[in-house]
N, CA and C atoms as an extended XYZ file, in Angstrom:
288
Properties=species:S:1:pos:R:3:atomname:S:1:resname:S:1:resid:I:1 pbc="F F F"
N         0.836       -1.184        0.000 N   UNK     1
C         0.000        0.000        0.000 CA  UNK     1
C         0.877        1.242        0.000 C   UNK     1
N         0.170        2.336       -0.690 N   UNK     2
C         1.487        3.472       -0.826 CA  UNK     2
C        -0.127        4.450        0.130 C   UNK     2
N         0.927        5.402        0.656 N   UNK     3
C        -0.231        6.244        1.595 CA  UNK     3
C         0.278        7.521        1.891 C   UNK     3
N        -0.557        8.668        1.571 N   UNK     4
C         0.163        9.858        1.342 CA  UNK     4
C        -0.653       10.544        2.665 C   UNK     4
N        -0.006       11.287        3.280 N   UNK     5
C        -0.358       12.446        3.968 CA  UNK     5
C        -0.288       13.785        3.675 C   UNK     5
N        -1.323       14.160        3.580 N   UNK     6
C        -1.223       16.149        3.745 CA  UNK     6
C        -1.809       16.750        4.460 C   UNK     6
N        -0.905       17.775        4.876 N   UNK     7
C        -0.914       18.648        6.029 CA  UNK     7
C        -1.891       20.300        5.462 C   UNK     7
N        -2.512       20.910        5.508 N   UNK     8
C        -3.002       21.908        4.841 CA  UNK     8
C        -3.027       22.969        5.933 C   UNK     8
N        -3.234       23.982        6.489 N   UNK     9
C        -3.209       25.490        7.291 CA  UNK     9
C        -3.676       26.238        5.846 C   UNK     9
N        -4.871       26.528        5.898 N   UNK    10
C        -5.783       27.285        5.366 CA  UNK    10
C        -5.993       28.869        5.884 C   UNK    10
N        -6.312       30.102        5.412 N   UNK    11
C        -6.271       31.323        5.652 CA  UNK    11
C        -7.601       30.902        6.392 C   UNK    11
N        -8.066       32.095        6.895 N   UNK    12
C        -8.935       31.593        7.603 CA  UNK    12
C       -10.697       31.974        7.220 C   UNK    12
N       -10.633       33.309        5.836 N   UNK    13
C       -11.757       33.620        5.541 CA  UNK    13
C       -12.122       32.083        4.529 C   UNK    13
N       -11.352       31.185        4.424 N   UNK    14
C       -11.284       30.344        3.454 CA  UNK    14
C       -11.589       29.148        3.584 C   UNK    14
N       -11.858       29.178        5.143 N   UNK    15
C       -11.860       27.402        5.801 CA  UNK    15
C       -13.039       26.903        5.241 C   UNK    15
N       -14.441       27.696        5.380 N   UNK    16
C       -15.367       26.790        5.140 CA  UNK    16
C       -15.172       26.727        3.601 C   UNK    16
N       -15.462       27.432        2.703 N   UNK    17
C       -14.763       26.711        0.967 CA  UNK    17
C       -14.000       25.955        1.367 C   UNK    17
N       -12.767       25.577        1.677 N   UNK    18
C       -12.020       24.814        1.715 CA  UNK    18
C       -12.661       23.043        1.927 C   UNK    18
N       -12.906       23.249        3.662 N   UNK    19
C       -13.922       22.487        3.841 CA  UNK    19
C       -14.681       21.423        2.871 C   UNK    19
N       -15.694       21.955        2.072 N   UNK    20
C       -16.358       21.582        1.584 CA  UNK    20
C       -15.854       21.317        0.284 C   UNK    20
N       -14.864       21.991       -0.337 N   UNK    21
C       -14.250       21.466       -1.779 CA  UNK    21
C       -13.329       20.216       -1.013 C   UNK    21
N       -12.647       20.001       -0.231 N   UNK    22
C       -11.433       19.056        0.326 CA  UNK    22
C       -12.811       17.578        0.410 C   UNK    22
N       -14.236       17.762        0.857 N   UNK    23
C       -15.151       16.843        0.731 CA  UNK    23
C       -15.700       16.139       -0.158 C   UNK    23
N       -15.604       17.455       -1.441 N   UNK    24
C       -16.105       16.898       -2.207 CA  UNK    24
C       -14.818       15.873       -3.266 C   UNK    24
N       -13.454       16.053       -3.331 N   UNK    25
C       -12.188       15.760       -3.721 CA  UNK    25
C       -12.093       14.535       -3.387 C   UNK    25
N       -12.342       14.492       -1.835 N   UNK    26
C       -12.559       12.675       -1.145 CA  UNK    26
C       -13.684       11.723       -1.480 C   UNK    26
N       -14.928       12.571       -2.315 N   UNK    27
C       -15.724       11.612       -2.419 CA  UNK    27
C       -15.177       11.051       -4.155 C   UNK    27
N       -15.074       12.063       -4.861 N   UNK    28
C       -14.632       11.833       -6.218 CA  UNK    28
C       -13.566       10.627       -6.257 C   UNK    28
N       -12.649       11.174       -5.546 N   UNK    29
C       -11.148        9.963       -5.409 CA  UNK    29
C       -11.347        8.717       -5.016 C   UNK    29
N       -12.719        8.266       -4.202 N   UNK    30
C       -13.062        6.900       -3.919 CA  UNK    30
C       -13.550        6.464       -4.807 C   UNK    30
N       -14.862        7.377       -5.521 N   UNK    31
C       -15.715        6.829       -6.433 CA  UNK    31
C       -14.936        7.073       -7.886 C   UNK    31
N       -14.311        7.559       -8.349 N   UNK    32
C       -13.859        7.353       -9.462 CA  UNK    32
C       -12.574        6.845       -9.932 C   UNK    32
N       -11.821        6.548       -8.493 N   UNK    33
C       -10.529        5.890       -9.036 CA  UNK    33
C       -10.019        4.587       -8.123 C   UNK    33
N       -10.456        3.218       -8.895 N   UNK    34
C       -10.490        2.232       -8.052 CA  UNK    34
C        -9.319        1.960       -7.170 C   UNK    34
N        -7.929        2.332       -7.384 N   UNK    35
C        -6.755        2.045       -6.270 CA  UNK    35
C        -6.543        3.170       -5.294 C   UNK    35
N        -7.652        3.877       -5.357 N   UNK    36
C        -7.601        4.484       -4.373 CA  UNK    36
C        -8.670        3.904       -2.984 C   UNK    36
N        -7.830        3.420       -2.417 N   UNK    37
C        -8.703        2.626       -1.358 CA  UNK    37
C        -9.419        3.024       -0.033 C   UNK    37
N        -8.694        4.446        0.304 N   UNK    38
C        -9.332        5.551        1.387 CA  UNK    38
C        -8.557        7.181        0.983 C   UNK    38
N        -9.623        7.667        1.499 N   UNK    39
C        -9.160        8.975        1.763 CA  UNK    39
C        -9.795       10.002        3.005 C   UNK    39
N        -9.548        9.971        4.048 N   UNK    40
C        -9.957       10.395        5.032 CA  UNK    40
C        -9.464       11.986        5.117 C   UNK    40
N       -10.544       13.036        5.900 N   UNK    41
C       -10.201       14.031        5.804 CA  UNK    41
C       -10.499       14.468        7.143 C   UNK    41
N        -9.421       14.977        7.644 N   UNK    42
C        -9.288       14.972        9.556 CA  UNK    42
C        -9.154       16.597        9.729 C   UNK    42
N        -9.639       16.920       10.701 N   UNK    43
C        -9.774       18.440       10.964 CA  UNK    43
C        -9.457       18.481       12.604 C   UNK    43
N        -8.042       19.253       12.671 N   UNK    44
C        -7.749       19.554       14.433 CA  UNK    44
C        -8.954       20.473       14.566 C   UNK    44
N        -9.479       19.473       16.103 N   UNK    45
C       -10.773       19.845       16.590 CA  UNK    45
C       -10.466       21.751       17.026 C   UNK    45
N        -9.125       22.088       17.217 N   UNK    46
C        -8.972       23.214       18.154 CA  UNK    46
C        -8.353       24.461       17.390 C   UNK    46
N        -8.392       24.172       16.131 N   UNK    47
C        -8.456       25.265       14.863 CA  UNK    47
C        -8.791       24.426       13.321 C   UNK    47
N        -9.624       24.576       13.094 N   UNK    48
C       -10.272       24.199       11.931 CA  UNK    48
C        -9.467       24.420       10.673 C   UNK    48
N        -8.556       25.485       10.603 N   UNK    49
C        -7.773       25.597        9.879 CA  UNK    49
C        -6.651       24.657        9.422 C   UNK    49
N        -6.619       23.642        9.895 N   UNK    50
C        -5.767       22.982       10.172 CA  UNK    50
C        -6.506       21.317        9.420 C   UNK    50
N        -5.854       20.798        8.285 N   UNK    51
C        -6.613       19.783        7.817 CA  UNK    51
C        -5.515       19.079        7.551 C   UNK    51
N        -5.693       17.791        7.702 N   UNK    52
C        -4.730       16.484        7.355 CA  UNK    52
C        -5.526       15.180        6.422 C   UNK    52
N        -5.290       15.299        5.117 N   UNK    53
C        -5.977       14.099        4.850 CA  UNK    53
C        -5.013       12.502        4.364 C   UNK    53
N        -5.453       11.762        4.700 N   UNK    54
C        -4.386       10.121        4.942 CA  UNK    54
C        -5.615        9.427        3.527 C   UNK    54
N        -4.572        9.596        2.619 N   UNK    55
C        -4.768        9.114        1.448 CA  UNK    55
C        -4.427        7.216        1.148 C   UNK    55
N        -4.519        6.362        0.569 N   UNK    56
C        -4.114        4.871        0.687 CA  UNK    56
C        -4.775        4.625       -0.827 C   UNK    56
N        -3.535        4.535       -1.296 N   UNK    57
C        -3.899        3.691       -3.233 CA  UNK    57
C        -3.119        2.193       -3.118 C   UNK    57
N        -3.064        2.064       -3.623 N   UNK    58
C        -2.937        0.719       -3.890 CA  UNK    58
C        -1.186        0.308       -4.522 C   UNK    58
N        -0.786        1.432       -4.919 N   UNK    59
C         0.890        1.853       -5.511 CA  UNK    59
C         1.005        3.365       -6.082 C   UNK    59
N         2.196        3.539       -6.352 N   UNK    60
C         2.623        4.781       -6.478 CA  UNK    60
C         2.179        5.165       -7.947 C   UNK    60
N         2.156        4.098       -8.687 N   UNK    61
C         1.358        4.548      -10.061 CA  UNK    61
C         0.157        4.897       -9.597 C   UNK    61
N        -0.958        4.413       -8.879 N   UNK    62
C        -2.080        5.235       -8.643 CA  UNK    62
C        -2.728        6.380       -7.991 C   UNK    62
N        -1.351        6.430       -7.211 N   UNK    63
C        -1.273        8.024       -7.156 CA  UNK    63
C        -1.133        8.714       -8.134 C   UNK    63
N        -0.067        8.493       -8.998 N   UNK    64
C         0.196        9.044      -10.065 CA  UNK    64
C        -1.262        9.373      -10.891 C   UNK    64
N        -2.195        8.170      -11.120 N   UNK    65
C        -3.401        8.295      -11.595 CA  UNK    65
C        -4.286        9.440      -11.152 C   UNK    65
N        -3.858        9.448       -9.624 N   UNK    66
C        -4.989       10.246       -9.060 CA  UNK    66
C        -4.391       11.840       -9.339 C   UNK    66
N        -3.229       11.834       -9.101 N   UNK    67
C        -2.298       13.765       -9.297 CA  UNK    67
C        -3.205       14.368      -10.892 C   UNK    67
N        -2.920       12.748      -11.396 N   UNK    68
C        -3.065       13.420      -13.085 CA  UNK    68
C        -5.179       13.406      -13.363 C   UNK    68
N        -5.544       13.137      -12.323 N   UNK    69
C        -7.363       13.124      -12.570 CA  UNK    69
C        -7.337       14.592      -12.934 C   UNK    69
N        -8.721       15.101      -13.874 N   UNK    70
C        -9.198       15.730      -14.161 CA  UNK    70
C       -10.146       16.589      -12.635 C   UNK    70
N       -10.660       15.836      -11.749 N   UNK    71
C       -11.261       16.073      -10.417 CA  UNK    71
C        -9.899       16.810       -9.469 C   UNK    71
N        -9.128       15.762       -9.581 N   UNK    72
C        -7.576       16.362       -9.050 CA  UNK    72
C        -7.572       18.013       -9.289 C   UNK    72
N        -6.752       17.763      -10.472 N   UNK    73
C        -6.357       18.994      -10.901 CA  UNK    73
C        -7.157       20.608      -10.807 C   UNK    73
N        -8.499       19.916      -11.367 N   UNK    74
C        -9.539       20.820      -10.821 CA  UNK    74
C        -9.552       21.402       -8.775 C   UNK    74
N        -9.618       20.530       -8.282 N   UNK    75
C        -9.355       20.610       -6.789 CA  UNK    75
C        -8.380       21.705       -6.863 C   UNK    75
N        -7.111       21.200       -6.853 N   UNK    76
C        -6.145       21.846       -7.041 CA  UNK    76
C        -6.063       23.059       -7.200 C   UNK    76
N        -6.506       23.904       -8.273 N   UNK    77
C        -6.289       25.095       -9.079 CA  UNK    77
C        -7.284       25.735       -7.994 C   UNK    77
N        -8.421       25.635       -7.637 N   UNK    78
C        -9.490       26.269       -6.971 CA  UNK    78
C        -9.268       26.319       -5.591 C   UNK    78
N        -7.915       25.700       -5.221 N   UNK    79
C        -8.043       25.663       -3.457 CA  UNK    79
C        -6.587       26.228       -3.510 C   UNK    79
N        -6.183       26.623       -4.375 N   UNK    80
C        -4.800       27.274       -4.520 CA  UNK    80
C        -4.383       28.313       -3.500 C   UNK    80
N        -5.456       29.472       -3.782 N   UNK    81
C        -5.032       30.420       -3.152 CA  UNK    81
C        -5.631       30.674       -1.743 C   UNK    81
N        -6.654       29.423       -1.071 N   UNK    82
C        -6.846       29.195       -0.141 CA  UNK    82
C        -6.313       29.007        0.969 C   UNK    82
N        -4.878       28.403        0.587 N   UNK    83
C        -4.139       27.606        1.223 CA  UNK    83
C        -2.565       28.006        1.505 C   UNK    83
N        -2.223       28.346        2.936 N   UNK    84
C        -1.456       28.832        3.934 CA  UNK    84
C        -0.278       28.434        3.937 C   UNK    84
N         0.138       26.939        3.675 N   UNK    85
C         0.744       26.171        4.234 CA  UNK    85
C        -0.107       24.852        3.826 C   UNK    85
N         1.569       24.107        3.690 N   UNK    86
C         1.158       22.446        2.736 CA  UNK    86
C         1.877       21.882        3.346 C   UNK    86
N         2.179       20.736        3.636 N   UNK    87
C         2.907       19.650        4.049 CA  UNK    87
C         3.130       17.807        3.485 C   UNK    87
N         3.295       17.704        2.900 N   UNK    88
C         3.220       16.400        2.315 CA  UNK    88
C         4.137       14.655        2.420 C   UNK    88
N         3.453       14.126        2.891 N   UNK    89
C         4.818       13.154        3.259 CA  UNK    89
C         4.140       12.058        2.436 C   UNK    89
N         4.893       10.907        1.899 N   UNK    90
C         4.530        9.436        1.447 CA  UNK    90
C         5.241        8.408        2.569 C   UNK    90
N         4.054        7.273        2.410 N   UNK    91
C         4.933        6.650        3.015 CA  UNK    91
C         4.802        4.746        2.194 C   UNK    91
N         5.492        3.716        2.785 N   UNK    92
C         3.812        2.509        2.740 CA  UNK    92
C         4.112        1.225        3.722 C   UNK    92
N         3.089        0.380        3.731 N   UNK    93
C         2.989        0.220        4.702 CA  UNK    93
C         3.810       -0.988        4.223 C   UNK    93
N         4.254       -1.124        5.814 N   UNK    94
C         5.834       -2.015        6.307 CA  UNK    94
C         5.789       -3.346        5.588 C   UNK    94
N         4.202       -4.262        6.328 N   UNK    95
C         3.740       -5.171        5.681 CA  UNK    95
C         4.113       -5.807        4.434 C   UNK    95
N         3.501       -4.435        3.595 N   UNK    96
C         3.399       -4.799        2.103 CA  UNK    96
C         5.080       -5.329        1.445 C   UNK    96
């Protein structure tokens, strides 16, 4: 399993757009791209600004699949200038 983390710090007139586009990104990425196997979207309870989502495809090519989606990219461009601060790590799991 390959599994990406991102870290996001959002401005703050921006959280709720944010919010709700980062929701709708997670539902697209399950339903339209089968190695993508979760995408959870976590919000520190004690500033909202603050979003982490724990991504899990199936390999690094399907990430690749998912960077290059049309839903992706779209996400992307529209939450651009939303966004404060990024953080990104890969990892996978030991197991595999």
């Amino acid at each position: 399993m390959y599994i990406v983390t991102v870290e996001f710090v959002i401005w703050p007139e921006h959280v709720e757009a944010f919010h709700q586009a980062v929701q709708k990104q997670a539902r697209h990425s399950l339903t339209r791209e089968p190695d993508c196997l979760q995408f959870d979207v976590c919000v520190d309870p004690q500033a909202r600004e603050r979003v982490l989502l724990y991504e899990v495809y199936t390999d690094a090519a399907a990430f690749k699949v998912h960077m290059d989606s049309a839903h992706f990219t779209a996400f992307d461009a529209a939450v651009r200038d939303w966004v404060k601060g990024k953080a990104i790590q890969f990892w996978i799991r030991s197991n595999d």
